[in-house]
N, C-alpha and C positions, 0 to 999 in steps of 0.2 A: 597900718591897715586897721582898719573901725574895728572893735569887737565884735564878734561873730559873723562876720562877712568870709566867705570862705574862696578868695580868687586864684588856690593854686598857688604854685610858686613862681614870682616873680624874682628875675635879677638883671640888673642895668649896666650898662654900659657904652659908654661914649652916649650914643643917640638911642641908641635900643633899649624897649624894654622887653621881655619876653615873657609869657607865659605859660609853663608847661600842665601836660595831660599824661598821665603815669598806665599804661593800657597794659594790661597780663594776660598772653592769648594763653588758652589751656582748652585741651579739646580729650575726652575717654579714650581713644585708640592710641596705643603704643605699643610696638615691637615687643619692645623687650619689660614692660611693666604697665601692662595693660590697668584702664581707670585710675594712672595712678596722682591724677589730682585728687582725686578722692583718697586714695590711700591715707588712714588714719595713724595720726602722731601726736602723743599722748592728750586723746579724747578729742580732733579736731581735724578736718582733713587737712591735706596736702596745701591745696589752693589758699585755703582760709590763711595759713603761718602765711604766705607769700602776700597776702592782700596785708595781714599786719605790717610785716615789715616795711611794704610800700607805702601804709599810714604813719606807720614810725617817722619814715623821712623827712617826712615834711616838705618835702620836693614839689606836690601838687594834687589832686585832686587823682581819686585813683578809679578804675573800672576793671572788672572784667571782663575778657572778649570772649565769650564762652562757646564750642564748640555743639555743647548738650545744655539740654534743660537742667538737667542733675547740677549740673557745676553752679547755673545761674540759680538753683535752689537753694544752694549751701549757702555761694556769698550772701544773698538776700538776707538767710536764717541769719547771720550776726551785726546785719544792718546795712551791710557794702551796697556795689552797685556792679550790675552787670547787664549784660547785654547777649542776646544768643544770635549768634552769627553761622553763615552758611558753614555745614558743615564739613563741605569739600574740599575748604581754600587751601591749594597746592602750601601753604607757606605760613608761618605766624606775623608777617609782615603784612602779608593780602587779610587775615584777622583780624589785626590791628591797626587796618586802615579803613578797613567795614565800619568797627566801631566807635572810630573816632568820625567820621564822617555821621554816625546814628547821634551820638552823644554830641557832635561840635557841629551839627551843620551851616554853621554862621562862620565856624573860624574866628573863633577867640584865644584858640590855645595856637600857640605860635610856634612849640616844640612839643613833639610827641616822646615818653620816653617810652621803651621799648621792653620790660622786663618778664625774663621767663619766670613761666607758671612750675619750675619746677625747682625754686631757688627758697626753699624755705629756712633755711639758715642767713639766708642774706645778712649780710650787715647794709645798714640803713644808709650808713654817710655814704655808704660806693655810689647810691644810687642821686646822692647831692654831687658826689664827686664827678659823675657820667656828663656833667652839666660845664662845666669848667671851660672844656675846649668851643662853648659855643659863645665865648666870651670876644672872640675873633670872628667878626664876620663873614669871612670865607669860607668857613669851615660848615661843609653841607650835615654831616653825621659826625656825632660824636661816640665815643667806645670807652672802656677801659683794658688795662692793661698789666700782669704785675710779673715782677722778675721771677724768673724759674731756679728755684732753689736746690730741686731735686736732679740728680744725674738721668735718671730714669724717664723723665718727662722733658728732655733735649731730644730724643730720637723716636718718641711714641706718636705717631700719626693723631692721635684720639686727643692732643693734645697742638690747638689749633696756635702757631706763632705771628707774632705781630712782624715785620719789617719797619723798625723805628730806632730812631739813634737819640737817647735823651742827651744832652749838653750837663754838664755838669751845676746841679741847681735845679735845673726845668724840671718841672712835673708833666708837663703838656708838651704834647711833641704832633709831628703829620706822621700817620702811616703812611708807609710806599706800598705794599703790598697784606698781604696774611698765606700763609701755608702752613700745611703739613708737613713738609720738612724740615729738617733741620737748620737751620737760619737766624740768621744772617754767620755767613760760614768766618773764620777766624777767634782769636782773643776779645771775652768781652760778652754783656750779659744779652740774654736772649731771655723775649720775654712772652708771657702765656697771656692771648686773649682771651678775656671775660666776655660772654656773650650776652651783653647787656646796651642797648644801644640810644643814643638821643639825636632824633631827627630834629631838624628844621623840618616844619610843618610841608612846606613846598617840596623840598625832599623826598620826603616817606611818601607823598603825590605821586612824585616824578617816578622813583623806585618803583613805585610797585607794578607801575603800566612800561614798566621796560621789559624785554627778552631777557630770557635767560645769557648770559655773557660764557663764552667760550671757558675761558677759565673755572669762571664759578662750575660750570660743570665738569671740569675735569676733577677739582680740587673737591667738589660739593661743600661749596663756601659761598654763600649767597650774599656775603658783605663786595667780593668781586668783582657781582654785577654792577656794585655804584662804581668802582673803580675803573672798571672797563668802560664805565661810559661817562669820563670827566669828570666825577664828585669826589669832594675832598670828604677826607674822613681822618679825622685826628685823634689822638688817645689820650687818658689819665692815665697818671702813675698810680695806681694804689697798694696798697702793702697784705691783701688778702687775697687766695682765689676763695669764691666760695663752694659750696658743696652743692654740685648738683644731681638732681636724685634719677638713676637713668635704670638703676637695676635695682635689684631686691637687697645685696648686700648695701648700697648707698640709702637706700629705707632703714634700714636697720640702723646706719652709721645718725640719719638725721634725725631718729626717735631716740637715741640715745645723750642727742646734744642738744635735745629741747624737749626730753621730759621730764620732769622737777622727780 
């Protein structure tokens, strides 16, 4: 690639080449930790650590999908790129599909990847990693995915399970499903979905103009609705969950693991 040409992350295969767009929806109301993109972690909000990291990867070209002006002020203040999107969209998919439509109206980026606004410890390769299973042209949505090490997060609802059978070797595998329960029942590892996702561009389209799917609403797992309606979705193996920041104690846990 020329020096200083900035096209995103390109990777090839067979006949394909792809190019990805890195979208962070992040909007000021939350339940349970209200403005907390903004929430400050040592001298910088929330949002900002989440845009570095997505710079760090080097996966592609990165934006904000911001819910508020406030958010699109921050990223700007350190150079980023954002975009302020309606503020009502039921979903961070229908965000991130606003702005990639504002920022891509031509359809240059071939894969949308999907990262939440509230991942500021992220490690950067997961998000190269997310990229893997689209290495297979069938594979409409790609995810990650890592072994559940703890006994405690086997039976916790709040800890959302992939339905995948790795082979021995494979890093990349098809999800059959995702739940809340305890799953896939017998001997043998069970593994905790990272909510971090890589569309095919056509995809995250189709997605977002679909109904809600029966399951997804029983479960409130809105990856179901692709499943429910014939898209494939397959997983990375990776070896971290990361921390994501939903309460004040997990603020506190991610100021302490990223303040010098």
């Amino acid at each position: 690639m020329p020096k200083g040409q900035n096209l995103g992350c390109l990777f090839k295969y067979e006949v394909e080449i792809l190019k990805s767009l890195i979208v962070i929806p992040a909007r000021l109301a939350a339940s349970r930790l209200p403005n907390k993109p903004l929430a400050d972690i040592g001298g910088e909000p929330m949002i900002v650590h989440c845009w570095r990291r997505a710079i760090e990867s080097q996966a592609g070209e990165v934006v904000i999908a911001a819910g508020d002006p406030e958010i699109v002020e921050a990223i700007e203040k350190v150079g980023g790129k954002a975009v302020l999107t309606d503020p009502n969209h039921p979903s961070g998919s229908d965000r991130v599909w606003e702005a990639v439509q504002r920022m891509d109206p031509n359809g240059d980026h071939d894969v949308i990847v999907n990262v939440q606004g509230d991942l500021p410890t992220l490690d950067p390769s997961l998000i190269q990693a997310s990229l893997a299973p689209l290495k297979d042209p069938g594979v409409d949505i790609a995810t990650l995915v890592c072994e559940i090490t703890e006994a405690e997060e086997c039976t916790n609802p709040n800890v959302v399970k992939a339905y995948a059978g790795f082979k021995a070797g494979e890093t990349v595998t098809r999800a059959l499903t995702f739940t809340r329960a305890t799953a896939p029942y017998g001997d043998g590892p069970l593994y905790h979905h990272i909510g971090l996702y890589a569309y095919r561009r056509a995809a995250l389209e189709r997605f977002v103009a679909l109904p809600q799917g029966v399951l997804e609403q029983r479960e409130k797992l809105e990856q179901l609705r692709a499943l429910e309606n014939g898209m494939r979705i397959d997983v990375s193996l990776a070896k971290t969950v990361p921390l994501g920041v939903d309460t004040p104690a997990d603020l506190e846990r991610a100021r302490v693991l990223l303040t010098p």
